[in-house]
N, C-alpha and C positions, 0 to 999 in steps of 0.2 A: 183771445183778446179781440175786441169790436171798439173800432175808431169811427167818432163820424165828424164832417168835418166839410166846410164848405170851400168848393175852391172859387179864388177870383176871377172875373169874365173882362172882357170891356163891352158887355152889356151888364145893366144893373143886377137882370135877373139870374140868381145862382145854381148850380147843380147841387144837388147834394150825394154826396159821395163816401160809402160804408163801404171800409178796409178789413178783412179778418184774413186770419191764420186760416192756409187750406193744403199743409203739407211742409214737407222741407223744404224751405229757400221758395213757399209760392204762397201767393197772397189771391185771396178772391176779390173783385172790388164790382159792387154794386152801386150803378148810377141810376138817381133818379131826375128825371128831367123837368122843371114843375111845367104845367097848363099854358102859364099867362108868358115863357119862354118860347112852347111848340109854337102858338097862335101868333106871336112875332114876327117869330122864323119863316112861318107861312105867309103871312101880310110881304114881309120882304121879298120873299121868291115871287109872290103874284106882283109887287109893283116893279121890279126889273122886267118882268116879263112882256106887264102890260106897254112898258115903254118899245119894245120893238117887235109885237103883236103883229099880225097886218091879218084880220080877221072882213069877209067882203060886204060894203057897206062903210066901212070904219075907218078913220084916220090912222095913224100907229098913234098909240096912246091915247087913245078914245072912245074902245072896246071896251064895253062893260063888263063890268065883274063877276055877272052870272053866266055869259057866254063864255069868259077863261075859263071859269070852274066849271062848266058841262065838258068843253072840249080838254082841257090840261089837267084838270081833277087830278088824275091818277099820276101824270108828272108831278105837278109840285108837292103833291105828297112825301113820293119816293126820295125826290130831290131834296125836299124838307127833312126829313128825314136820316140819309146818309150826309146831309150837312151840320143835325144834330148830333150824330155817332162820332163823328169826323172830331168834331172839336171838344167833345166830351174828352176823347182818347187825346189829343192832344195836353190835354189841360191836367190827364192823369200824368202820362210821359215824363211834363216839364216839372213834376213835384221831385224833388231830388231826394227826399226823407225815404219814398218808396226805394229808389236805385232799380228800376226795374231791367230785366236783361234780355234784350231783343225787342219784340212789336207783339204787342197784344193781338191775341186772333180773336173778330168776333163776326161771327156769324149775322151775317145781316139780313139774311132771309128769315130768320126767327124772331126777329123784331119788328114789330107794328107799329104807327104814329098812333093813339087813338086820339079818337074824332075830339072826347072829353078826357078830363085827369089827364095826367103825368103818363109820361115814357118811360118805363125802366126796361132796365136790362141789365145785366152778368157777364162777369167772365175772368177766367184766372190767368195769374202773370207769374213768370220766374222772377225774382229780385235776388242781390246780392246776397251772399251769406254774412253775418254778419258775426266776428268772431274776435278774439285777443291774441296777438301774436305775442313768442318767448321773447324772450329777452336777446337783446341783437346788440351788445357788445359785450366784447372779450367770452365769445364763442370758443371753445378750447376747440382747437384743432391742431393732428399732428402731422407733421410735414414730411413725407419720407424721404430718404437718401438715400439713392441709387448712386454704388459705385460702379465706374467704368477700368474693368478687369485689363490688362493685357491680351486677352484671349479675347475680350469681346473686341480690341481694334483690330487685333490679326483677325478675327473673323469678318467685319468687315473692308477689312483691306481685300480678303480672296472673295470678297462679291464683288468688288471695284473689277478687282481684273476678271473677272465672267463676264461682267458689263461690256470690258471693253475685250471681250477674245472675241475669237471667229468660229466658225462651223466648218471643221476640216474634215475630211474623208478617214475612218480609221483604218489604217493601213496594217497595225499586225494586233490580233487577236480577237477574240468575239464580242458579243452585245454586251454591254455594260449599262446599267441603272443614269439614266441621265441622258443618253444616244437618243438618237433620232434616226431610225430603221426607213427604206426603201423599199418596196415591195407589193410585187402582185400578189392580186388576195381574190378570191370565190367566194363568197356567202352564201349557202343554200338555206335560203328562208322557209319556215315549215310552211308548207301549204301554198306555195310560191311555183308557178308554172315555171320558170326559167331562174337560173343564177345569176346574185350581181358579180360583174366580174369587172375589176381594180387592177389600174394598170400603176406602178409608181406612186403608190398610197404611201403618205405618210405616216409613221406611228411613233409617236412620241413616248419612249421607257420615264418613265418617271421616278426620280430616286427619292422621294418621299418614304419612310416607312409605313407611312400613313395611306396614301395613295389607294381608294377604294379598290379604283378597276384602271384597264388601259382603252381605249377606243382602239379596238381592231376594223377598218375599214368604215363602217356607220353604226358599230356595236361597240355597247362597254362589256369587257372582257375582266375577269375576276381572276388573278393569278397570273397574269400573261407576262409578268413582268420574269417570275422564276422560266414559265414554258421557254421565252426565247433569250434567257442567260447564256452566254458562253456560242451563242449559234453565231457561223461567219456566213458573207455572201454566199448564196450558192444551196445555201441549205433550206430544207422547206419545214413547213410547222403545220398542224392543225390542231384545231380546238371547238369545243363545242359550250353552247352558253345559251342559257334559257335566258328573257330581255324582261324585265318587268312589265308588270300590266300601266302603268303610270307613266311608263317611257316616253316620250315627247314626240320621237318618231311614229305613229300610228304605223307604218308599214310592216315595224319589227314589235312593236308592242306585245308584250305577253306567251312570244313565239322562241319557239327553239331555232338557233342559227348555226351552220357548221360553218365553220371558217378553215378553208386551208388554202396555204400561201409559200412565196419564193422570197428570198430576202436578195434583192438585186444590188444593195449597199446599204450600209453604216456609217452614219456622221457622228460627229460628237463637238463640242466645247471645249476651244481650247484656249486655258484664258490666257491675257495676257500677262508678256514679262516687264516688271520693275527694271525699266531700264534707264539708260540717259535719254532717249527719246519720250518714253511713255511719262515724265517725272518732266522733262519741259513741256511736253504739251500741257501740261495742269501747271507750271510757269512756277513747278520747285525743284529744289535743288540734290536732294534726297528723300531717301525712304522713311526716315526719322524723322524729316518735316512733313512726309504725305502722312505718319504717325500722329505727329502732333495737330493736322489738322482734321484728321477724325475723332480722334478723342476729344476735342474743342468743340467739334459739333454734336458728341454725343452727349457730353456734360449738359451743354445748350436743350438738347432734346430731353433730358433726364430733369431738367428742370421745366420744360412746361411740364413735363409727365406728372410733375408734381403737384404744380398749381390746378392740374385736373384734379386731380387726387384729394385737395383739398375742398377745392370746389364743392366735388361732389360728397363731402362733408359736412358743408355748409347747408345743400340740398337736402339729404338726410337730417340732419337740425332740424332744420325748421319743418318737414315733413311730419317728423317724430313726435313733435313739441307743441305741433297744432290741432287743433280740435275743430273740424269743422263740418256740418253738412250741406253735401251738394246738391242742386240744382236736377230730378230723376230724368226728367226731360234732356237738360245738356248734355246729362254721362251717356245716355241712350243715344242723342243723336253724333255725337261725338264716338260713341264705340262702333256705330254705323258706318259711320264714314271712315273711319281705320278698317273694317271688315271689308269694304268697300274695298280700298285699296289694297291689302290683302291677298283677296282673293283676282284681281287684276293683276298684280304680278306673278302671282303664281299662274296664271291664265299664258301670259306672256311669256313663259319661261317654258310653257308646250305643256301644263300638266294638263292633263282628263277633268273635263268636267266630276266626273263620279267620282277621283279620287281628290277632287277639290270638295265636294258634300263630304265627304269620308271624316275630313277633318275640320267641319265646321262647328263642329261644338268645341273641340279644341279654339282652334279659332276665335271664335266669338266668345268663349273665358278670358282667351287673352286678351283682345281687343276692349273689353269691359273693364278690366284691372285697367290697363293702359291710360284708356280715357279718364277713367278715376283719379290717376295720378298724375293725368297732363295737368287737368281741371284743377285739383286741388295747389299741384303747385303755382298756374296762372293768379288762383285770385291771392295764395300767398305773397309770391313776388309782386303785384299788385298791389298790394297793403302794402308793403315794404317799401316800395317804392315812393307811395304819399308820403308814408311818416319821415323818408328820410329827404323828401324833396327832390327827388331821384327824376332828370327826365334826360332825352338823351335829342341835342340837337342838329342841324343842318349836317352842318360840318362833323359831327360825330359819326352821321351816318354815310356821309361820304367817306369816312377814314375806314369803314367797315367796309364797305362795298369795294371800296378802293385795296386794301386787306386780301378779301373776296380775289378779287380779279387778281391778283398779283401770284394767288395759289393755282390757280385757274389758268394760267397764263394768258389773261384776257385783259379786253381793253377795257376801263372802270366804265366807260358810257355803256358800251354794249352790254354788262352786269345789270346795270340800273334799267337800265328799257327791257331788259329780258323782266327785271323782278317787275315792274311798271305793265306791262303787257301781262303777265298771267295772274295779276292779281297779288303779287305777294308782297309787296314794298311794307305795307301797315304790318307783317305777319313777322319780318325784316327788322323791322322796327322796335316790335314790340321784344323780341328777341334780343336785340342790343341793348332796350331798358334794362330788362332782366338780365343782362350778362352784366351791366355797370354793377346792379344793385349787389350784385354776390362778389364783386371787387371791391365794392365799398365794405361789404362784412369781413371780409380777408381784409381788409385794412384794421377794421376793429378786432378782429378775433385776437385770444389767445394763443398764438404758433408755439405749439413745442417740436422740436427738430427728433425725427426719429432715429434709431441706432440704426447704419448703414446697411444695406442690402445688395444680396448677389447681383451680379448682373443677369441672371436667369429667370430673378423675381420680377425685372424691370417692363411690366404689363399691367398698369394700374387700372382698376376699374373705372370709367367717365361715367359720363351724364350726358345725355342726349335731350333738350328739354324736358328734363326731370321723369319721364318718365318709361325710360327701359336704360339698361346695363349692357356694356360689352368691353370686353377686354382688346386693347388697344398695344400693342407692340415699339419697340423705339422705330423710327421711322432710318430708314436707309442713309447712314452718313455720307455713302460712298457719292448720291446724288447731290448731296450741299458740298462736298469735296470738291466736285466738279464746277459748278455753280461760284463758288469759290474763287477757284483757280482759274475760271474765267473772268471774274471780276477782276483780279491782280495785274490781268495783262494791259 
C-alpha cells in the first residue's frame, strides 16, 4: 500500500512525502524536497551569513554575493543541505498516524543538494505494531490454595533455631553431613613443581542430597561427603579428582589433583532450644504462639504466592490471545544486548572464554526467544495500558521505590538516586505501569478458587517481565518471625 501526502511547514513551501510497506512493523518513506524550497534555504543561509561576513575591503554586511559563493560555496551548501534533512526528519517524527520507533538513520553522505530539481532521498523506519487486543474482562483465572501443614511450621520452626544455634566443637563421634571439618590438606597439582600445602582449611560437609561436590582445599571434590563420613580428629583421608576444563581457577583447570589430609577438628550446629529465654527474646510467651506466628506468616506468603500465580495467568492470556508482529531490528537488538549480558556474567563468574563460545548458540536461541517475548509483551501491556487509562504517578512511584528500599533494607532516597544515576528510573516506571495494568485485569478477571494443595506443591511458577519462568519457593517465616517479635517489643 503507497500513501502520499503532504506535510505542513511554517514555510509555504511543502515536502512531499511517500509512505509504503517495507517489512513487518517497517515503513519506507521517501521525501521529496521541491526547487523553489532548496533555493530559499540557500538565499537564508547566504543572508545570515552575509550579516557577520568580514571579507578584506568590506564592511560586515556589505560583501557581495559572488565573493560568499567563491569562498563559502561549499559551506552553505552542506549547511543548506543537513538543515533540509534535519527538518524533513522532524516533520516525519511529529506525524503520529506513523508511531515511528526510535530515530530514523539517514545517511547523509549519500545525499546531494542539486544545483536544479528537487532533493530526494530514502529511508526506512521501525513503527508500532498495530494489532487487536482479547478481551480484558472477566479473564477466567484460577487462584490456587496452598495449605499450611503442621509439618510445614515444625519445619520451619527447626530452621528458626539453626538461625539462631552456634557452631560447637563435636566432642563424641565422627563427621556428619552438615559439620564443618578442620584440616591440613596437600594438593598435588598435575604438572605442578611444588604442593599447595593448607594449614586449618576449612571444609564444609554439605547435607544436601543433591550436593554436586565438596571443595577440598581450592578443589571441588565429587563423593567427599561419603570418603570423610564417620572420620574423627586425628584421622587422615586422601582423594584424587580430575577438575574441569571450564573451572574458574586456571591453575587447577582440566588437571588431576591428589588431595591428602589431617582432620585437626570438627564443628557442627547446634541449634537452638525453645526455651523461656529464646521465646522472650522474640517477646512471646510460648511455643504454640511462636506456632501461630509462623503459620500467620506462611498463609501471608502463600498468598502472594498466589497472586503471582495469577498474575502470570494474566501474562499468558494475553500472550496466547494476541497476534502480533514484531519490529526484526528491535528483537535482534534486544536479543544482543541479553547475549551481551549473558555472556558477562558468565565471564564474571571465572568461566573460559572457549567454553563461553561452546555455548553460544545455545545462548543466542535463548536470548532470541527471550527478546521476542519481552518485546511482544511491552507493546501488549502498552495497548492495555491506553485503553484502560492506565498511568502510574509521582507518588505511585515513590510507594514502589519506597517498597523497593524497605526489602533492601535501604534508605528510599539512596534507591532512587541509585535508579536516577544508572539510567533506570523510566525502565522503573515503566515496570510499575505494567504491574498496575495486570492488577487492574485481576480486578476484572473471573477468580475461580482452586482445590487446596500440599504444602510440598507450594512453588508457583512467576513472571519476571513476561519473559522467562522460574520456580519460586515460600520464603523463610522464621526471618518475618523475628521481624515480628521485634516489632512487638
Amino acid at each position: 500500500m503507497t500513501t502520499e501526502k503532504k506535510t505542513d511547514e511554517k514555510q509555504e513551501i511543502q515536502n512531499i512525502v511517500t509512505v509504503t510497506d517495507a517489512g513487518a512493523c517497517k515503513k519506507k518513506i521517501e521525501i521529496e524536497i521541491p526547487e523553489e524550497k532548496i533555493k530559499e534555504t540557500v538565499k537564508t543561509q547566504y543572508s545570515d551569513l552575509r550579516k557577520d561576513a568580514v571579507l578584506p575591503g568590506f564592511r560586515p554586511g556589505r560583501a557581495p554575493m559572488r565573493l560568499l559563493e567563491k569562498r563559502f560555496g561549499k559551506d552553505i551548501t552542506e549547511q543548506s543541505k543537513l538543515r533540509l534533512i534535519a527538518d524533513a526528519l522532524e516533520q516525519v517524527q511529529s506525524d503520529d498516524k506513523l508511531e515511528i520507533l526510535g530515530e530514523p538513520e539517514v545517511d547523509h553522505e549519500e545525499i546531494t543538494l542539486p544545483e536544479t530539481g528537487p532533493m530526494k532521498f530514502s529511508f526506512e523506519v521501525n513503527v508500532r505494531p498495530q494489532f487487536e487486543l482479547p478481551e480484558l474482562e472477566g479473564i477466567e483465572v484460577e487462584k490456587p490454595k496452598f495449605e499450611v501443614a503442621d509439618e510445614d511450621v515444625n519445619q520451619q520452626l527447626e530452621q528458626l533455631c539453626k538461625r539462631q544455634g552456634t557452631i560447637v566443637p563435636r566432642e563424641d563421634g565422627g563427621v556428619q553431613p552438615g559439620d564443618q571439618v578442620i584440616a591440613d590438606i596437600t594438593l598435588d597439582v598435575e604438572g605442578a613443581e611444588e604442593k599447595d600445602v593448607l594449614h586449618d582449611n576449612d571444609i564444609y560437609i554439605s547435607d544436601r542430597e543433591d550436593a554436586p561436590s565438596t571443595f577440598v582445599g581450592r578443589v571441588p571434590v565429587e563423593g567427599f561427603v561419603e570418603l570423610i563420613k564417620d572420620k574423627k580428629p586425628g584421622d587422615k583421608f586422601s582423594v584424587e579428582t580430575q577438575v574441569a576444563e571450564d573451572f574458574f581457577n586456571k591453575e587447577y583447570a582440566g588437571k588431576k589433583v591428589s588431595i591428602e589430609g589431617r582432620i585437626n577438628e570438627i564443628k557442627y550446629l547446634k541449634p537452638a532450644e525453645i526455651d523461656e529465654e529464646f521465646l522472650s527474646g522474640m517477646n512471646l510467651g510460648s511455643q504454640d504462639e511462636l506456632k501461630d506466628v509462623i503459620r500467620e506468616y506462611a498463609e501471608s506468603s502463600n498468598e502472594q504466592q498466589a497472586r503471582q500465580v495469577m498474575s502470570q495467568s494474566i501474562y499468558n492470556y494475553l500472550l496466547d490471545n494476541t497476534t502480533l508482529e514484531l519490529p526484526e531490528d528491535l528483537v535482534s537488538d534486544q536479543a544482543a544486548e541479553i547475549l551481551r549480558r549473558q555472556r558477562m556474567r558468565l565471564s564474571m563468574q571465572g568461566v573460559e572464554e572457549a567454553a563461553i563460545n561452546q555455548r553460544m548458540d545455545e545462548m543466542r536461541k535463548s536470548s532470541e526467544e527471550e527478546a521476542a517475548r519481552t518485546l511482544k509483551t511491552f507493546f501488549i501491556l502498552d495497548a492495555v495500558a491506553e485503553k484502560l487509562d492506565v498511568s502510574v504517578s509521582e507518588d505511585e512511584i515513590n510507594g514502589y521505590i519506597y517498597r523497593m528500599a524497605m526489602q533492601q533494607s535501604r534508605r528510599p532516597e539512596k534507591v532512587r538516586n541509585e535508579l536516577i544515576r544508572n539510567g533506570q528510573l523510566q525502565q522503573f516506571t515503566m515496570e510499575a505501569r505494567e504491574q498496575k495494568c495486570i492488577d487492574m485485569l485481576l480486578e476484572k478477571a473471573s477468580i475461580k478458587e482452586a482445590a487446596p494443595k500440599e504444602s510440598e506443591d507450594n512453588k508457583p511458577e512467576t513472571k519476571k517481565k513476561a519473559s522467562t519462568k522460574k520456580k519460586t519457593s515460600k520464603k523463610s517465616s522464621d526471618e518475618k518471625t523475628e521481624k515480628k517479635a521485634d516489632k512487638s517489643e
